[in-house]
C-alpha positions as CSV (number, residue, x, y, z in Angstrom):
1,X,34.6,6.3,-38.3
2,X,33.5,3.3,-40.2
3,X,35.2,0.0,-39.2
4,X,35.1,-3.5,-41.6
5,X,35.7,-6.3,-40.3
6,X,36.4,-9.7,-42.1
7,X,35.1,-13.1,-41.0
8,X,35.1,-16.6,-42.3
9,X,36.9,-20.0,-42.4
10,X,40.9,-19.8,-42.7
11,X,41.2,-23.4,-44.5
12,X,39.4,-24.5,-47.6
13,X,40.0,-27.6,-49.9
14,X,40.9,-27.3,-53.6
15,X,37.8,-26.9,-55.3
16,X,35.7,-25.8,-52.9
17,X,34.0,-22.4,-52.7
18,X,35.3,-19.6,-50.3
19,X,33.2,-17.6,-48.1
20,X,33.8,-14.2,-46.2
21,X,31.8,-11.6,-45.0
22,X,32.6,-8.3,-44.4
23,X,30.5,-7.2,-41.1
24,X,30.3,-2.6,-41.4
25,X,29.7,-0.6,-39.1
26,X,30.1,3.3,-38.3
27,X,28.5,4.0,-41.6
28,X,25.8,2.2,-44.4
29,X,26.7,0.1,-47.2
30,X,24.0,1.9,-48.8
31,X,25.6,5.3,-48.6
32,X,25.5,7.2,-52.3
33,X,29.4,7.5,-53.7
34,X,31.0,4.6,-51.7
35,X,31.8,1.3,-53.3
36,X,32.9,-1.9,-51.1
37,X,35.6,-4.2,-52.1
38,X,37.0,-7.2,-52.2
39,X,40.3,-7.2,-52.1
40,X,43.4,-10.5,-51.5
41,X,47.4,-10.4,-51.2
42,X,48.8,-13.4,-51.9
43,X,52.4,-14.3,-50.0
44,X,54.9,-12.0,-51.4
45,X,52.7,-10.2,-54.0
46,X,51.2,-7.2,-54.2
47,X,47.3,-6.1,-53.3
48,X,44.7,-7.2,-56.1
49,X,41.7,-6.4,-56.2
50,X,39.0,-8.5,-57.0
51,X,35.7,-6.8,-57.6
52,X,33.0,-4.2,-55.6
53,X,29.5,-3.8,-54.5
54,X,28.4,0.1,-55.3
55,X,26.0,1.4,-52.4
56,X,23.1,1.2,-55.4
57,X,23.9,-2.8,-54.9
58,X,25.6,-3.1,-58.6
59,X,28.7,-5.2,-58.8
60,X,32.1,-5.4,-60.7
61,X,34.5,-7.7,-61.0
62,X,38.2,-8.4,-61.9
63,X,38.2,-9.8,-65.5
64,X,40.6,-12.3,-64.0
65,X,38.1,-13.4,-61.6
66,X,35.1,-12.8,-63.2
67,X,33.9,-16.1,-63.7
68,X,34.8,-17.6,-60.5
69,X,33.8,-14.7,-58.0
70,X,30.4,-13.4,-56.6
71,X,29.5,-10.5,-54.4
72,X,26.5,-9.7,-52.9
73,X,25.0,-7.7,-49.5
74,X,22.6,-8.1,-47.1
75,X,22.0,-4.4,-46.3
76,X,20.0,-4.7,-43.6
77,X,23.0,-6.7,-41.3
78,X,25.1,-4.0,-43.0
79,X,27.0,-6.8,-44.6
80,X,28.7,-8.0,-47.8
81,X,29.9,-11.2,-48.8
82,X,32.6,-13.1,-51.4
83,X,32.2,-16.1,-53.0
84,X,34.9,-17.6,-55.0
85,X,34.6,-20.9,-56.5
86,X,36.3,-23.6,-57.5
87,X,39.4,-22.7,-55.0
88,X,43.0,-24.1,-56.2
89,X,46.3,-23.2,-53.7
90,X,46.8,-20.1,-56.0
91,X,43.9,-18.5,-54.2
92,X,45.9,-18.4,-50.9
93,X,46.2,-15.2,-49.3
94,X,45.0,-12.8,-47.0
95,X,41.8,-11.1,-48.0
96,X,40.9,-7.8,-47.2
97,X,37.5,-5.9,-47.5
98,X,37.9,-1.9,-48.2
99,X,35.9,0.7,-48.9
100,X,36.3,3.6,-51.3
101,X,34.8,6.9,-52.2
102,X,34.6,6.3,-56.0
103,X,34.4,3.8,-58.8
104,X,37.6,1.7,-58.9
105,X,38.4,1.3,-62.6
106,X,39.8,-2.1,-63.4
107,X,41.0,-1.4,-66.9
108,X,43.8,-4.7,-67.2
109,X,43.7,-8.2,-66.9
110,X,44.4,-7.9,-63.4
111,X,44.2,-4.9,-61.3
112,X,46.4,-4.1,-58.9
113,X,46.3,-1.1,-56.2
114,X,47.6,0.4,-53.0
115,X,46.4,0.8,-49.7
116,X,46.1,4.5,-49.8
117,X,43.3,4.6,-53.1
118,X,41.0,3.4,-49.8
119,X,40.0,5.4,-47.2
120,X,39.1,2.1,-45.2
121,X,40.2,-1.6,-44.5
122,X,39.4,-4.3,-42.5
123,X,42.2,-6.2,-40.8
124,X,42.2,-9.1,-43.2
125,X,42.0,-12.3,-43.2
126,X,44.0,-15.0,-43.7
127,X,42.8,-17.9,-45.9
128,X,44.9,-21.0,-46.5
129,X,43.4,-23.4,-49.9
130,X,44.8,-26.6,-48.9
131,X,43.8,-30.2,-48.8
């Protein structure tokens, strides 16, 4: 059974660039069909995701968050990483890594979806964008 679990500091500053890894284990990043996301719930909101790494290593993003997020792996720590820059209190939330069995298709603005689209989710992690 794969587990993901989410690590990385709980307090940034406005401005800064937040960064969490997602540590896997129980199964590859690198196995064919699955895709590994990113995903954040902000207090009282629903869960939105923000972009995927496909086990081939391609990424996609929210067009919300396109220009201010990054993902990337490190396939032999069986590892994947967010970067999302230029942090402002909106960003507070708890952020989740997930895997799926399938492209997510992000077709708005934003993209919302629910817990049960993933067959897997770390714990989540809170993170707190405050001076």
């Amino acid at each position: 059974q794969v587990q993901l679990v989410e690590s990385g500091p709980g307090l940034v500053k406005p401005s800064q660039t937040l960064s969490l890894t997602c540590t896997v284990s129980g199964g590859s990043i690198t196995t064919s069909g699955y895709y590994w996301s990113w995903i954040r719930q902000p207090p009282g909101k629903g869960l939105e995701w923000m972009g995927a790494i496909a086990y081939s290593g391609s990424t996609s993003y929210s067009p919300s968050l396109k220009s201010r997020t990054s993902i990337s792996r490190d396939a032999s720590k069986n590892q994947f990483t967010l970067q999302l820059s230029s942090v402002t209190p909106e960003d507070t939330a708890v952020y989740y890594c997930a895997r799926k069995a399938g492209y997510v298709n992000c077709s708005g603005y934003k993209c919302f979806v629910q817990r049960t689209e993933f067959g897997s989710w770390g714990r989540g992690t809170q993170v707190t964008v405050s001076s």
